[in-house]
C-alpha positions as CSV (number, residue, x, y, z in Angstrom):
1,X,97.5,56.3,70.7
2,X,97.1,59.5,68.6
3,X,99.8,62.6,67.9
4,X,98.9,65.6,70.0
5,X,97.8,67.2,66.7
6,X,95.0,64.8,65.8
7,X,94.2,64.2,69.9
8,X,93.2,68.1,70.1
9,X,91.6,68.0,66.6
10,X,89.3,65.1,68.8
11,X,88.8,67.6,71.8
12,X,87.9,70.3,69.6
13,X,91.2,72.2,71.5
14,X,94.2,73.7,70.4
15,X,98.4,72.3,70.5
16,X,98.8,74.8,73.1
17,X,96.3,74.5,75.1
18,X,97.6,70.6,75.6
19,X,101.4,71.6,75.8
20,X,99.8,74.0,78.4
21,X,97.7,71.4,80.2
22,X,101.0,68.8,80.5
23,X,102.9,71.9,82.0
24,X,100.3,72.1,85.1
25,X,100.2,68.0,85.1
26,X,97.2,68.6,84.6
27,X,96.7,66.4,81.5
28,X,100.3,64.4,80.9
29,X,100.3,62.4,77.8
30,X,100.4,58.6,78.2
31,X,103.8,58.6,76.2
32,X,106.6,61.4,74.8
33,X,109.0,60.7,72.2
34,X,112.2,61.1,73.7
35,X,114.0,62.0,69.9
36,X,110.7,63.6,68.5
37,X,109.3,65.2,71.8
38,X,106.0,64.6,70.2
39,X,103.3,64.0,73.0
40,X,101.0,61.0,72.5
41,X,97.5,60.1,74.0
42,X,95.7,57.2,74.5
43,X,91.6,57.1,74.4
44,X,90.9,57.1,78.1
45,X,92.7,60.8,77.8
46,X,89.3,61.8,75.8
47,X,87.4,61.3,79.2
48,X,89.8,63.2,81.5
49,X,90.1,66.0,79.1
50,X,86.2,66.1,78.7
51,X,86.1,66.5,82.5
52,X,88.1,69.4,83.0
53,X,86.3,71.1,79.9
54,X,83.3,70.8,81.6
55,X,84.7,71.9,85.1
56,X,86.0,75.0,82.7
57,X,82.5,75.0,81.5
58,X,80.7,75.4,85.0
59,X,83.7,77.9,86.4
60,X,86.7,76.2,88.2
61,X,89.7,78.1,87.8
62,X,92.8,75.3,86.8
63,X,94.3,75.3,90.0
64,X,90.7,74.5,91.3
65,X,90.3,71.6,88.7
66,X,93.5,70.5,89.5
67,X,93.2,70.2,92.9
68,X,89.8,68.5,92.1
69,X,91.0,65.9,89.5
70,X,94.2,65.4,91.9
71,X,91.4,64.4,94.8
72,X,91.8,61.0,96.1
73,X,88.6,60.8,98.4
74,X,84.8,61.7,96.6
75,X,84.1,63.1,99.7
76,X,86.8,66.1,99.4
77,X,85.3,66.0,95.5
78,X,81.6,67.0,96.6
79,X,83.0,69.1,99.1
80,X,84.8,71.3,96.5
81,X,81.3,71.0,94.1
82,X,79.2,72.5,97.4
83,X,82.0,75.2,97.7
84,X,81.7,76.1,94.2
85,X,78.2,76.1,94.2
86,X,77.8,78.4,97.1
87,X,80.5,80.5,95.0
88,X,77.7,80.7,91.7
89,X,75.0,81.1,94.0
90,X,76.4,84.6,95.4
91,X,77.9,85.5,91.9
92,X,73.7,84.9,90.7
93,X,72.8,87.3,93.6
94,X,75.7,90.0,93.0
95,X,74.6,90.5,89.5
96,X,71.2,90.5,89.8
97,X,72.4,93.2,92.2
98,X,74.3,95.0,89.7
99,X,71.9,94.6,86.9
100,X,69.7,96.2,89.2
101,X,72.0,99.1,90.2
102,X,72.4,99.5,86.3
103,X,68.7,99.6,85.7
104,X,68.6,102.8,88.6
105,X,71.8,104.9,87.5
106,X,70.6,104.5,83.4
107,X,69.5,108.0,83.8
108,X,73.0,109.1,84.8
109,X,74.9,107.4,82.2
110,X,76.2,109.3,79.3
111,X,78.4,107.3,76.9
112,X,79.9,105.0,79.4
113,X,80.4,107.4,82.0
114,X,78.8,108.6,84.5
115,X,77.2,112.0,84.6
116,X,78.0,113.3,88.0
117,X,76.2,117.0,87.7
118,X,73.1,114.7,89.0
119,X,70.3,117.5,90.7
120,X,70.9,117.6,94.2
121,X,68.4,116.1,96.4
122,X,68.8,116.3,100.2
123,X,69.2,113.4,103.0
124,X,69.9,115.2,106.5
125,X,70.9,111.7,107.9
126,X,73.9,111.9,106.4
127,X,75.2,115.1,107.2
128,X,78.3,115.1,109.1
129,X,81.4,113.0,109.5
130,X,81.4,109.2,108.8
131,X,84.4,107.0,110.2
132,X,85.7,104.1,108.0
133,X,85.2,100.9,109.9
134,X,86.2,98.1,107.0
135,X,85.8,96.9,104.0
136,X,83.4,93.9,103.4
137,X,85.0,91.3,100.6
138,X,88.1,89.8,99.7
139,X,89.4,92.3,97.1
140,X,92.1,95.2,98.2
141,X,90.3,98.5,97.3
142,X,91.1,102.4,98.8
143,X,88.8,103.3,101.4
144,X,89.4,106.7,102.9
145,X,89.9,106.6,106.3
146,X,86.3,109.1,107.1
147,X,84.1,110.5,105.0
148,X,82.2,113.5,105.4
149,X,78.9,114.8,103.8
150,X,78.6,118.4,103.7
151,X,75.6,120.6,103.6
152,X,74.4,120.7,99.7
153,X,76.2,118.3,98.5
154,X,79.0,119.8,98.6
155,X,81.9,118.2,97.4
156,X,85.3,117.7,98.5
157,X,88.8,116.1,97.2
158,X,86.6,114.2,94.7
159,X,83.8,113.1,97.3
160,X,80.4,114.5,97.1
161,X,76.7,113.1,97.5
162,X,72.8,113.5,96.6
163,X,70.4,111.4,98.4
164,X,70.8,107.7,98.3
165,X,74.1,108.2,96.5
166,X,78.1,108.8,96.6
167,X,79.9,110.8,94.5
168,X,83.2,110.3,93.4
169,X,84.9,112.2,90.6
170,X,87.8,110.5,90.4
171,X,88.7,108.9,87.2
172,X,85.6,108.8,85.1
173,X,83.5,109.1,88.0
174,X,81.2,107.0,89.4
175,X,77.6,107.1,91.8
176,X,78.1,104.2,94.5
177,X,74.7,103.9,96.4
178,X,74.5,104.0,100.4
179,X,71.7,102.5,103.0
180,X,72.0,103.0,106.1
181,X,70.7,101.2,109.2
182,X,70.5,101.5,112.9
183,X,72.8,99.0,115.1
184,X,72.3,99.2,118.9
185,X,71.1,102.4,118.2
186,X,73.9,103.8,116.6
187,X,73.7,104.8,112.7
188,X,75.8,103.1,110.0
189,X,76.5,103.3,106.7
190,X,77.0,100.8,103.8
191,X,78.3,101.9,100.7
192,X,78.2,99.6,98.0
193,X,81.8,100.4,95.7
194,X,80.3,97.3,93.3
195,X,80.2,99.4,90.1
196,X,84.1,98.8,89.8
197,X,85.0,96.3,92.6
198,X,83.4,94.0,94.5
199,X,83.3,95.6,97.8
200,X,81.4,97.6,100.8
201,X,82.3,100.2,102.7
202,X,81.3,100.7,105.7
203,X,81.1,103.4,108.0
204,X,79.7,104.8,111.5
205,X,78.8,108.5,112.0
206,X,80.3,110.4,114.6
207,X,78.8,113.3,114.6
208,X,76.1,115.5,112.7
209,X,77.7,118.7,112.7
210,X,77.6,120.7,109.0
211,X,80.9,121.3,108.2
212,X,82.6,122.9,105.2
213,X,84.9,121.8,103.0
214,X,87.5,124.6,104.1
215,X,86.7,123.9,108.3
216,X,87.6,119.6,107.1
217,X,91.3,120.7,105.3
218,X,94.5,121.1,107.1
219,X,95.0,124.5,107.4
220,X,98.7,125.9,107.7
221,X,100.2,128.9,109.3
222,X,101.7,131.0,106.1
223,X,102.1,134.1,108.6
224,X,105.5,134.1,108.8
225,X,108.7,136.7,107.7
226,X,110.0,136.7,104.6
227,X,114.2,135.3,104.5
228,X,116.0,135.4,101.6
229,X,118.3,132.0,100.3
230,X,119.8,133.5,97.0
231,X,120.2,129.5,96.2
232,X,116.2,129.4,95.1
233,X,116.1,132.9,93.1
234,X,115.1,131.9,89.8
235,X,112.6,130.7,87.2
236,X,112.4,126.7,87.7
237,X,111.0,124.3,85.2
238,X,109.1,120.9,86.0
239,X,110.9,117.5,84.9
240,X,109.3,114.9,87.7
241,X,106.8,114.2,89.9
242,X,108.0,111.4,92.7
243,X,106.7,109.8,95.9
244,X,110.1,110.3,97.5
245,X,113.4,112.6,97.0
246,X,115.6,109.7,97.0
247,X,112.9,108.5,94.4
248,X,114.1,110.5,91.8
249,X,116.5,109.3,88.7
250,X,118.0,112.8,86.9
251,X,118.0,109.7,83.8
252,X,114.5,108.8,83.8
253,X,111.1,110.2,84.7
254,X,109.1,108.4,86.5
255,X,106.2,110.5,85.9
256,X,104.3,109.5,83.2
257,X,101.5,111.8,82.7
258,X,101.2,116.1,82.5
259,X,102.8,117.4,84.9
260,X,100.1,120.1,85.9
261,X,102.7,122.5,88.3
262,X,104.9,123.0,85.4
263,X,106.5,126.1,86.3
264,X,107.9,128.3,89.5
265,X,109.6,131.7,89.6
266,X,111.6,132.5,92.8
267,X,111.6,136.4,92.5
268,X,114.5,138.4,95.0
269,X,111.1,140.1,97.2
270,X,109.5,136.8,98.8
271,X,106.6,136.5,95.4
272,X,106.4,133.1,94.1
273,X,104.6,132.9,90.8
274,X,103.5,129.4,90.0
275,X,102.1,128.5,86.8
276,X,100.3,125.4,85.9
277,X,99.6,123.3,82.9
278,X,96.4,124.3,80.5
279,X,96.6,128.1,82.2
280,X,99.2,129.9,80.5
281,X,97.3,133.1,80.8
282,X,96.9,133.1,84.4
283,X,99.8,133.3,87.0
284,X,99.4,132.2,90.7
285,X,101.1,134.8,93.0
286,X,102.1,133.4,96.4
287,X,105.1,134.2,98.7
288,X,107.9,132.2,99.8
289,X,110.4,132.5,102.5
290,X,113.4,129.9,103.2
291,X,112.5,126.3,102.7
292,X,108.8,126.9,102.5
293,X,106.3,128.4,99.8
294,X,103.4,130.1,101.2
295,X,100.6,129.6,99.4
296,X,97.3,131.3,99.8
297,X,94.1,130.5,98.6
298,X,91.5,132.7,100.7
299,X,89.8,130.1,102.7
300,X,93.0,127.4,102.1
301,X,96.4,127.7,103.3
302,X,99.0,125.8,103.2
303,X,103.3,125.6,103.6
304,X,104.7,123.1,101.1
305,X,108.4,122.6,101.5
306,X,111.1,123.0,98.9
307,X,115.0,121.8,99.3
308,X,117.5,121.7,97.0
309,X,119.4,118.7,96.2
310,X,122.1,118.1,93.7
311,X,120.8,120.8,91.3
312,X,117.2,120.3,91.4
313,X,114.2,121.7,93.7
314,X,112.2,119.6,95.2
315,X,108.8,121.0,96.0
316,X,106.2,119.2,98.5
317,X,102.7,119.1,96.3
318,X,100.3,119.4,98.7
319,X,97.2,118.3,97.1
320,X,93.7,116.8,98.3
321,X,95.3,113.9,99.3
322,X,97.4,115.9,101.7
323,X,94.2,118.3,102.7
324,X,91.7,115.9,103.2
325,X,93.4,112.9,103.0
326,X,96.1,113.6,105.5
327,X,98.4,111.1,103.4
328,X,102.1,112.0,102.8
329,X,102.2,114.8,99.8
330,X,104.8,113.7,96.6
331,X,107.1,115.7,95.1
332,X,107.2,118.0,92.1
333,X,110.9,117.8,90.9
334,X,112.2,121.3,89.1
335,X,115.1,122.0,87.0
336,X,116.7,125.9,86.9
337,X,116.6,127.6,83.8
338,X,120.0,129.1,82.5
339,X,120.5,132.9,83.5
C-alpha cells in the first residue's frame, strides 16, 4: 500500500483532493494509522479513483458520482448514464443556442455590455399588455408579473423593446429575444432570459391597447390640505435604506450602496425640498402635509408616507418597483440635523 502522498502523486491529484474524497466516502483509504492518521491505499484504489476522474471528466457532479459508484444494480448505473446523456444533449442544444444569440446581438455589444440605445424598429404585435404565465426551467429568476410594450418603444421601470427584442436596463443591461406564436388562436409570447439565466418567460397578451407609461403607473391623489406636525419641521439627512421599519439597526447600515434621496427639508408652509445624490445644484420642491409627502412630477403622482420613530423619519420610497411593479416600496431612514 502507498502513503497518501505518493498515491496522489500516481493519480496525478492533490492531498486534498483525497482527504476531501474520504470525507464524501467517496474514496476511503484501505487503511489509517490510528497514531499517525496517515491514509494508506492499496492498488485496486488506482481503478476507483480513475473512474470517478473520468465521471468528473464527462460532467457528474460528486453527489452524482457517488450515488453512481454507491449503485448496486448496472441497471440503475445505465439508467443514471441515459439521464446524463439527455442532460449533455440539451446543454449541446442550449449553447449552440447561445452561441447563436451571441453571433446576432455582436452588433450591440460594446465592451462586455450591452448597448441598449439600439435604433428602434417597430412590431405592432406586440403592442399592449402581456400577462406573465411562468417560467420554463428549473432555476429561480424575477419575472414581472405583466409586461407591457408601449408605442415607440418606449420604456418603462427598466423595460423597453425594438422588434424581435427586450430591453432591460437593469444592471448592465441586456437584449433578451422574443417569438411569439399562436395557441388556440390566442397570441403568446416566449422570451428567452438565457443571456444571464437559463430560463423563458412566458406570456399571453391581453389586450392591444397603446398605453403610456404614465396611464400603466399608480397614480396617487396628492390633492389634499396642508396640516402642520411641528415634529417633522426640519432639514433631515439620509443614514439607511431598509425593506422594513423594524428593519432598521441605529448601529449598523444595512444599506450598502449611495443612498440617492440623501436629503429632505420640512419647511413650516407645507414645501418639501428633496435633494438627491449626484444633483446638488438642483432641488426638488414638493409639498407635504401630516404623515404624507406629496410629490408631483407632472404626469406622476404619488403620496409616500413618512413616521417618526425613536428619533428618525422613516420615508416610504416609492420607486418603479412601487409604480409599475406594484411591489411593497422600502424605506429611506433620515436622521435630524441639529438646530
Amino acid at each position: 500500500m502507498e502513503k497518501i502522498g505518493d498515491f496522489a502523486k500516481r493519480c496525478q491529484t492533490t492531498i486534498k483532493t483525497l482527504r476531501y474524497y474520504d470525507h464524501l466516502k467517496l474514496l476511503v483509504p484501505d487503511y489509517i494509522d490510528t497514531v499517525t492518521g496517515y491514509r494508506y491505499y492499496g492498488p485496486e484504489k488506482v481503478e476507483e479513483m480513475n473512474r470517478i476522474t473520468q465521471l468528473k471528466d464527462i460532467g457528474y457532479t460528486l453527489e452524482e458520482i457517488k450515488r453512481y459508484c454507491d449503485a448496486e444494480a448496472d441497471d440503475i448505473r445505465k439508467v443514471m448514464i441515459e439521464e446524463k446523456k439527455q442532460s449533455l444533449k440539451q446543454l449541446t442544444e442550449e449553447t449552440v443556442k447561445q452561441l447563436k444569440l451571441l453571433e446576432t446581438m455582436k452588433p450591440n455589444l460594446i465592451k462586455g455590455r450591452i448597448k441598449m440605445n439600439t435604433t428602434f424598429e417597430n412590431d405592432e404585435r406586440v403592442i399592449g399588455r402581456w400577462e406573465s404565465l411562468t417560467t420554463v426551467k428549473d432555476r429561480e429568476a424575477f419575472v414581472p408579473d405583466e409586461l407591457y410594450f408601449l408605442p415607440e418603444g418606449e420604456e418603462y421601470w427598466g423595460f423597453g423593446w425594438t422588434k424581435d427584442y427586450l430591453k432591460i436596463s437593469f444592471g448592465d443591461g441586456m437584449l433578451c429575444p422574443y417569438e411569439i406564436k399562436e395557441v388556440n388562436g390566442e397570441p403568446y409570447m416566449f422570451i428567452n432570459n438565457s443571456i444571464y439565466r437559463d430560463d423563458v418567460w412566458v406570456l399571453r397578451q391581453s389586450d392591444k391597447k397603446h398605453y403610456t407609461r404614465y396611464e400603466i403607473a399608480i397614480q396617487e391623489n396628492i390633492d389634499l390640505p396642508f396640516i402642520t406636525d411641528e415634529a417633522v419641521i426640519g432639514t433631515w439627512n439620509a443614514v439607511d435604506l431598509v425593506q422594513n421599519i423594524e428593519d432598521f439597526n441605529p448601529n449598523l447600515q444595512s444599506f450598502s450602496g449611495t443612498l440617492l434621496y440623501c436629503k429632505a427639508e420640512f419647511l413650516p408652509d407645507g414645501v418639501l425640498c428633496n435633494h438627491f445624490y449626484g444633483r446638488e445644484s438642483i432641488t426638488d420642491k414638493m409639498k407635504w402635509t401630516k404623515g404624507l409627502t406629496l410629490l408631483d412630477y407632472g404626469n406622476e403622482t404619488s403620496a409616500p408616507a413618512y413616521e417618526i420613530r425613536n428619533g428618525y423619519l422613516f420615508i416610504e420610497w416609492k420607486s418603479g418597483d412601487y409604480k409599475w411593479g406594484k411591489r411593497k416600496p422600502y424605506y429611506y431612514v433620515f436622521k435630524k440635523e441639529a438646530d
